[in-house]
N, CA, C and O atoms as a GROMACS GRO file, in nm:
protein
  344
    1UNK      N    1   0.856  -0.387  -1.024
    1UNK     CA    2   0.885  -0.394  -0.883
    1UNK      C    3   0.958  -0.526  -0.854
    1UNK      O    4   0.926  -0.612  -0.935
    2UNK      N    5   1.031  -0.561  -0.779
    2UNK     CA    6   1.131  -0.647  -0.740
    2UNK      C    7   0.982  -0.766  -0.674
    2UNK      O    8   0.871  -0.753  -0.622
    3UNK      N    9   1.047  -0.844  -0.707
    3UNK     CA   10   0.916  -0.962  -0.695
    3UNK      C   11   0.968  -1.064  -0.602
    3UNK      O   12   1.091  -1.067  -0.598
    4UNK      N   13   0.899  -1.158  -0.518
    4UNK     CA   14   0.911  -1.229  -0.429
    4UNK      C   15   0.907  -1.367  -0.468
    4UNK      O   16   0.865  -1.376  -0.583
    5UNK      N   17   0.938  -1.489  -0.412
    5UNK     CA   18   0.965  -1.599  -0.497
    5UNK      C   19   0.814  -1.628  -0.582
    5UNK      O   20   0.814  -1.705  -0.678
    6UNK      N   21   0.691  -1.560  -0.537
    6UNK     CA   22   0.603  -1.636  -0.584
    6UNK      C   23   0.579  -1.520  -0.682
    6UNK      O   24   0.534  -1.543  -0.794
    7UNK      N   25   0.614  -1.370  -0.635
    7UNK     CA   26   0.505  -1.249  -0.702
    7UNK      C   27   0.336  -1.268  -0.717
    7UNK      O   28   0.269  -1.208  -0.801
    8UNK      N   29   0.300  -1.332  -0.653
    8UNK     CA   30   0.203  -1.322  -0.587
    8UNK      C   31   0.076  -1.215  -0.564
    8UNK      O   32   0.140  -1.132  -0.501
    9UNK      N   33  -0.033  -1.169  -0.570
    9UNK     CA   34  -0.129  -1.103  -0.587
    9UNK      C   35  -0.127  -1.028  -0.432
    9UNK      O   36  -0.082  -1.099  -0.342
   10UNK      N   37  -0.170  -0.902  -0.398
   10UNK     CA   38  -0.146  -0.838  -0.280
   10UNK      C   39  -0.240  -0.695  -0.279
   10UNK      O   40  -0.208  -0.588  -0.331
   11UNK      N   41  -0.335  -0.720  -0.222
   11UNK     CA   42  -0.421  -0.624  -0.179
   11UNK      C   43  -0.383  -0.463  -0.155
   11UNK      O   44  -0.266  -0.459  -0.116
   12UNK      N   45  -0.420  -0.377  -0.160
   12UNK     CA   46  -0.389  -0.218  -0.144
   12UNK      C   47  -0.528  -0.196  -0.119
   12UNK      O   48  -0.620  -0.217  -0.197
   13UNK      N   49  -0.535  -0.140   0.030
   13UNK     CA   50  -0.651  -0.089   0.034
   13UNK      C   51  -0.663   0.073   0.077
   13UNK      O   52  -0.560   0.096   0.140
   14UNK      N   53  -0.739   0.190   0.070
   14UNK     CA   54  -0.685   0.327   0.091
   14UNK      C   55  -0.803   0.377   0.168
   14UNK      O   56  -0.925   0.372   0.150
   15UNK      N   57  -0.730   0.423   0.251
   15UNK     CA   58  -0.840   0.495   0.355
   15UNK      C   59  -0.822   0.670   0.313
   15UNK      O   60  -0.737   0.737   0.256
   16UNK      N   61  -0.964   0.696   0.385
   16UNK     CA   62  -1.001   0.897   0.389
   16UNK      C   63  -0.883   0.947   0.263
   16UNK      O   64  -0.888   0.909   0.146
   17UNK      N   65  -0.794   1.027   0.312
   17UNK     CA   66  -0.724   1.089   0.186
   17UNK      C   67  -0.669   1.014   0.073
   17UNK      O   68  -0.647   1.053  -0.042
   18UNK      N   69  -0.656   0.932   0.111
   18UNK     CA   70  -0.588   0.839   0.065
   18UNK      C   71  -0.664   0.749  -0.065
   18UNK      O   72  -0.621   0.731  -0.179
   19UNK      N   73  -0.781   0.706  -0.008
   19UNK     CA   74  -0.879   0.673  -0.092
   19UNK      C   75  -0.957   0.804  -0.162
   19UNK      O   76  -1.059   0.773  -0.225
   20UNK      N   77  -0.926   0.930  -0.161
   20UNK     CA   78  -0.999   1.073  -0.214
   20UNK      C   79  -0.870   1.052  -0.327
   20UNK      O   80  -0.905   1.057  -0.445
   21UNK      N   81  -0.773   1.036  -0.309
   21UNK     CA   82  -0.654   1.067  -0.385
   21UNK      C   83  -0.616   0.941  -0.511
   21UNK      O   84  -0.577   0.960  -0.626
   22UNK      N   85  -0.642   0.823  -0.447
   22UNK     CA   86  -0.602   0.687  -0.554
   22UNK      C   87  -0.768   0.737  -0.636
   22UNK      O   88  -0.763   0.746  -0.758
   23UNK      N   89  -0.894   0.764  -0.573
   23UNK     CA   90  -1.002   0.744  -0.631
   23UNK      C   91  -1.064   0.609  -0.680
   23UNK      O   92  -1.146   0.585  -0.768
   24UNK      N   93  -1.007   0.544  -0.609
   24UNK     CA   94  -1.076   0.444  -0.587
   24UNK      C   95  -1.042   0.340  -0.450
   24UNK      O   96  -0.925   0.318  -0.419
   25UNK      N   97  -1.144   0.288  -0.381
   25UNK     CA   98  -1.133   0.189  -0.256
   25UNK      C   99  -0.990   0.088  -0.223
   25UNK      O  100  -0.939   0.066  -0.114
   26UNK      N  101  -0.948   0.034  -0.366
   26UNK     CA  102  -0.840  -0.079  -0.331
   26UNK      C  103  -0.769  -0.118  -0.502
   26UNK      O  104  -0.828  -0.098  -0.609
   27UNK      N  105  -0.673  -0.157  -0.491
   27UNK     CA  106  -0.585  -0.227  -0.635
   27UNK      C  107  -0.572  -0.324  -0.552
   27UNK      O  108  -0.588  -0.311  -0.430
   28UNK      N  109  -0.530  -0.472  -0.633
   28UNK     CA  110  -0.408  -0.565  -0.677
   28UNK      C  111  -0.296  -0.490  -0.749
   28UNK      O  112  -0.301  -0.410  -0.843
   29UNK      N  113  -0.146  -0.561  -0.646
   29UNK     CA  114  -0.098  -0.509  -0.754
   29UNK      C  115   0.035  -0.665  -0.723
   29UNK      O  116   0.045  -0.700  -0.605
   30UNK      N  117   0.099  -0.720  -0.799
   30UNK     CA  118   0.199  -0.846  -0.807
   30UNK      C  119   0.343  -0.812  -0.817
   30UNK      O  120   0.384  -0.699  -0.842
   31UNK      N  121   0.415  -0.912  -0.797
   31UNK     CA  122   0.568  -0.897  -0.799
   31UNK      C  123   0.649  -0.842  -0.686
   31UNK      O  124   0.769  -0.816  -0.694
   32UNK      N  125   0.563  -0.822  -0.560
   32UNK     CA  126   0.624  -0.716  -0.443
   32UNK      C  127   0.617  -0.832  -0.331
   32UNK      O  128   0.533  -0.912  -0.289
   33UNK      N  129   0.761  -0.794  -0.304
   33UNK     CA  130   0.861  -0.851  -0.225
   33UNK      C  131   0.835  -0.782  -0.064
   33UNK      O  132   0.820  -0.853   0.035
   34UNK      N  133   0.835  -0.645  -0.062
   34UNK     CA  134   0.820  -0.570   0.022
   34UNK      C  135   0.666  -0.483   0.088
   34UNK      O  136   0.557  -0.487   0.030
   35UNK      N  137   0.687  -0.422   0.192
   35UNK     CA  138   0.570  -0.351   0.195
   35UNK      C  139   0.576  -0.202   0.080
   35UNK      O  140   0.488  -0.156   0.007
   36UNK      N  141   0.761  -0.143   0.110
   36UNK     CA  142   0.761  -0.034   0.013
   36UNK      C  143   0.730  -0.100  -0.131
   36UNK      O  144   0.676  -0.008  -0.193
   37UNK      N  145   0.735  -0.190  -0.198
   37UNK     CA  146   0.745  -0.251  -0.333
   37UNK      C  147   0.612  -0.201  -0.331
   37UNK      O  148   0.587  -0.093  -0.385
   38UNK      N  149   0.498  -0.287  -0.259
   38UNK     CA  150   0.384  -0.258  -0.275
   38UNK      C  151   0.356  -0.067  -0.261
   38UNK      O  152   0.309   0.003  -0.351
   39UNK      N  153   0.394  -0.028  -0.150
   39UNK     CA  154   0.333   0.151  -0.231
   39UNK      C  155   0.406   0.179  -0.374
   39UNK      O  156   0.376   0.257  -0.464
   40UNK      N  157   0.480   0.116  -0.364
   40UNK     CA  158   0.553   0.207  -0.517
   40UNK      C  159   0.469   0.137  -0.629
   40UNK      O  160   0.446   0.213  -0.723
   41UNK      N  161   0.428   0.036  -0.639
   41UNK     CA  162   0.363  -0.031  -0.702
   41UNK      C  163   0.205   0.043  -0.742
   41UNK      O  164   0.160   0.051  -0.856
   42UNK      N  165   0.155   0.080  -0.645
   42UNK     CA  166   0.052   0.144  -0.612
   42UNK      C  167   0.038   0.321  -0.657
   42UNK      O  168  -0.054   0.397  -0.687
   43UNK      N  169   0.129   0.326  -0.647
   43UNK     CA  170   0.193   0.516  -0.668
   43UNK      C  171   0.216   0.500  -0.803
   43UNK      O  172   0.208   0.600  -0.874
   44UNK      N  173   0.256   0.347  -0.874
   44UNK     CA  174   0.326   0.352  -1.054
   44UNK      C  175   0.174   0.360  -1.098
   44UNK      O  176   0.160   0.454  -1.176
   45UNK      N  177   0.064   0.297  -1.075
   45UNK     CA  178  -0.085   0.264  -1.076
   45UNK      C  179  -0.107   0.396  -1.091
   45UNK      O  180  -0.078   0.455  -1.195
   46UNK      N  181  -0.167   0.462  -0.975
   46UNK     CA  182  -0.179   0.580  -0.944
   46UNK      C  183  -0.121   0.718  -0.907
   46UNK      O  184  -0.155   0.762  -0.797
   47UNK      N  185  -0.030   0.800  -0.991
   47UNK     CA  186   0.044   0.902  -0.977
   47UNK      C  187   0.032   0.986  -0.814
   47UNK      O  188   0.107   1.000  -0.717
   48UNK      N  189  -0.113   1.031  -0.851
   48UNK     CA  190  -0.162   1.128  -0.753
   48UNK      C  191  -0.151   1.076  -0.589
   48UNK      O  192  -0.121   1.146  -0.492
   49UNK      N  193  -0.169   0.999  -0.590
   49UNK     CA  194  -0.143   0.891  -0.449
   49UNK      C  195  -0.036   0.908  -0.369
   49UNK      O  196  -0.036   0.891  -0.247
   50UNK      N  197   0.083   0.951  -0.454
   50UNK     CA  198   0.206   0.950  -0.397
   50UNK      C  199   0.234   1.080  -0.312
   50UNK      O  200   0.353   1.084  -0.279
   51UNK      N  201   0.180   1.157  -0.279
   51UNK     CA  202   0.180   1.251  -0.149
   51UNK      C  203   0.137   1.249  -0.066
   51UNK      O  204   0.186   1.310   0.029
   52UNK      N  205   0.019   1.178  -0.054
   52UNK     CA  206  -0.066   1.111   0.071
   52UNK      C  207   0.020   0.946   0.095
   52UNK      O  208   0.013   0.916   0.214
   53UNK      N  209   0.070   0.876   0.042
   53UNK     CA  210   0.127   0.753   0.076
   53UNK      C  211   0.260   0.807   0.092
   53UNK      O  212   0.330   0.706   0.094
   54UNK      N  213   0.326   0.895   0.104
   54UNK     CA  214   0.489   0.938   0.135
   54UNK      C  215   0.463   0.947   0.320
   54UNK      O  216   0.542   0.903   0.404
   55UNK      N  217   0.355   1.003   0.342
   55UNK     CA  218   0.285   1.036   0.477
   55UNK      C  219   0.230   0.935   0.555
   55UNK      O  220   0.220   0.928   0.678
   56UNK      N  221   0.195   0.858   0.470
   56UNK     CA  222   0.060   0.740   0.539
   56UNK      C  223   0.159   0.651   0.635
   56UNK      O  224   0.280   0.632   0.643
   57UNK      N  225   0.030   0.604   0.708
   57UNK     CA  226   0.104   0.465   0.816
   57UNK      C  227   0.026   0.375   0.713
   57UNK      O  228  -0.070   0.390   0.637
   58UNK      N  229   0.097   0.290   0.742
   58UNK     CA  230   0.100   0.120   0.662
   58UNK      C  231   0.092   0.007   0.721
   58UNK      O  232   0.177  -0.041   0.796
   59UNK      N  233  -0.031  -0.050   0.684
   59UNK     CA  234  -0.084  -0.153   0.803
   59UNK      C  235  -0.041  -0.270   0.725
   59UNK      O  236  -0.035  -0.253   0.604
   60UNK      N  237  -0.008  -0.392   0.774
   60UNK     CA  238   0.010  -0.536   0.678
   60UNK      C  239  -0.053  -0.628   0.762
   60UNK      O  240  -0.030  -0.649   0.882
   61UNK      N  241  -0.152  -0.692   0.669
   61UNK     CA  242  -0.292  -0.756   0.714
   61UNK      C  243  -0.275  -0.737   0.864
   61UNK      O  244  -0.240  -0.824   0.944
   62UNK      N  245  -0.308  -0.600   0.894
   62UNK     CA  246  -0.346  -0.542   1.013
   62UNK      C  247  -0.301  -0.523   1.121
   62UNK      O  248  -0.365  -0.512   1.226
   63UNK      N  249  -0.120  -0.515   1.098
   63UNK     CA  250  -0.077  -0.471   1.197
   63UNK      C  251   0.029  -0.367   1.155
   63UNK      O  252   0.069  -0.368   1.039
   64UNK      N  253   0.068  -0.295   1.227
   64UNK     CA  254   0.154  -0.183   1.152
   64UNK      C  255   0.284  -0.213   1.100
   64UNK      O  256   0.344  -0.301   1.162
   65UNK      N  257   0.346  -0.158   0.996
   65UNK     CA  258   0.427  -0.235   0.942
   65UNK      C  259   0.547  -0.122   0.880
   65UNK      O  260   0.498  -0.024   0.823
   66UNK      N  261   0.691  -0.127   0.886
   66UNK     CA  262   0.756  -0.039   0.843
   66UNK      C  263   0.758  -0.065   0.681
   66UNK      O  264   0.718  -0.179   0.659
   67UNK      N  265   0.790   0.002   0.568
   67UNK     CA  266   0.825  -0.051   0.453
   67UNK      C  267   0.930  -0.147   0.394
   67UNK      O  268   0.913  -0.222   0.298
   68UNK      N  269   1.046  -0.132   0.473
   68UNK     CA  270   1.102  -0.282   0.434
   68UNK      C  271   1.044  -0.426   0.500
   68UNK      O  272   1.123  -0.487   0.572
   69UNK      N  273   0.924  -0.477   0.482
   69UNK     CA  274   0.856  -0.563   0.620
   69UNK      C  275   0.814  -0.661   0.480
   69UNK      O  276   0.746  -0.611   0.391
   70UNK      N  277   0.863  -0.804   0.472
   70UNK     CA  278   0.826  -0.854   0.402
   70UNK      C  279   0.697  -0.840   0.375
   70UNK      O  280   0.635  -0.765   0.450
   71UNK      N  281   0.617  -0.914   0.253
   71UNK     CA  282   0.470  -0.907   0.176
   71UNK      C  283   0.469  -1.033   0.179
   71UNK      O  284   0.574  -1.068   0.126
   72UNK      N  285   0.390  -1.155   0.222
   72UNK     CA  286   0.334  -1.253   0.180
   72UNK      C  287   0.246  -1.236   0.041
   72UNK      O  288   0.227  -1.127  -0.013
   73UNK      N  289   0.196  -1.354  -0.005
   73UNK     CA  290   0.148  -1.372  -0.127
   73UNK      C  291  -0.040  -1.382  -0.058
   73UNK      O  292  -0.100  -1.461   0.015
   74UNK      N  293  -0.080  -1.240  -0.138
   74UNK     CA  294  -0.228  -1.295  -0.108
   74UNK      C  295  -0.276  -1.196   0.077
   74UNK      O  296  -0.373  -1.215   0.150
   75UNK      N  297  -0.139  -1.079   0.095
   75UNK     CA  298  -0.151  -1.020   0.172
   75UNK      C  299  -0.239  -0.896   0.182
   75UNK      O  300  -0.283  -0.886   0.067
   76UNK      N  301  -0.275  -0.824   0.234
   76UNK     CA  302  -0.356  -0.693   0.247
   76UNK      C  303  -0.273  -0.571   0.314
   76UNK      O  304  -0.247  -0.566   0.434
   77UNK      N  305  -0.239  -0.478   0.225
   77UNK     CA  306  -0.177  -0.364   0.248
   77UNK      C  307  -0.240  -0.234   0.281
   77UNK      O  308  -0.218  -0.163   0.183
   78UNK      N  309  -0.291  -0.182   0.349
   78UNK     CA  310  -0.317  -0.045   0.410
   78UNK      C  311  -0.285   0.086   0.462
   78UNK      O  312  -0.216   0.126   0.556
   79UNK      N  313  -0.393   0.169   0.327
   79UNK     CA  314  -0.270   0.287   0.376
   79UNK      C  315  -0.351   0.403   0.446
   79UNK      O  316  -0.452   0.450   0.393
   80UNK      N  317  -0.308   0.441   0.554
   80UNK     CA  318  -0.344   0.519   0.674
   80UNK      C  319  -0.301   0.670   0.643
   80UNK      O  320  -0.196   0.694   0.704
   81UNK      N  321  -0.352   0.794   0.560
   81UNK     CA  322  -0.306   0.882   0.594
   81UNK      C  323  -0.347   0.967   0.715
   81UNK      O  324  -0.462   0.972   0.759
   82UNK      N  325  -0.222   1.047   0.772
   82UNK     CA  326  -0.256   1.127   0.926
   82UNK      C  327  -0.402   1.175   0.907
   82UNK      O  328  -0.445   1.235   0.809
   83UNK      N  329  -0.466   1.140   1.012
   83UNK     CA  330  -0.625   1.206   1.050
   83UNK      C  331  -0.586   1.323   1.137
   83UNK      O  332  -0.478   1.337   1.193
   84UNK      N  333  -0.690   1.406   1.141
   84UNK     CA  334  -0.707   1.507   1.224
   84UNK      C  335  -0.818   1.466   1.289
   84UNK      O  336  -0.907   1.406   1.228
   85UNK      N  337  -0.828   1.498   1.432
   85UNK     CA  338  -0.932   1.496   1.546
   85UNK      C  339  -0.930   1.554   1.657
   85UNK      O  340  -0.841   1.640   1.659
   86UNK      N  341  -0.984   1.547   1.745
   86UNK     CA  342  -1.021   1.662   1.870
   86UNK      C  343  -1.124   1.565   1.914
   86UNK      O  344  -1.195   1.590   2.011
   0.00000   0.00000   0.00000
């Protein structure tokens, strides 16, 4: 993944489908420049992930974030797939 001056360590955390699909709660994953760097990063990790994260909203340490949105070093990435409710 295209890396940032530091490449730097960066949180992935996965909610409802999302976390059913990575199968597990959260990765590290380094070298990401971007917010997309980080899913792709995350999707190279975990194959299965990548149909629920093509969909997901993407939070960066907690605010919503498009995929080209820089990554700080030591950031927290979140991935939101669509809920259903009533």
């Amino acid at each position: 993944m295209p890396g940032g001056p530091k490449g730097g360590a960066v949180t992935v955390r996965y909610w409802a489908a999302a976390r059913a699909a990575a199968g597990v709660d959260s990765d590290v994953v380094t070298g990401c420049a971007t917010v997309g760097d980080v899913v792709a990063a995350a999707t190279a990790l975990r194959p299965e992930l990548a149909p629920v994260a093509a969909v997901s909203s993407l939070l960066l340490d907690g605010r919503s974030a498009q995929r080209d949105a820089a990554v700080p070093d030591g950031a927290v990435v979140e991935v939101l797939p669509p809920f259903a409710g009533g």
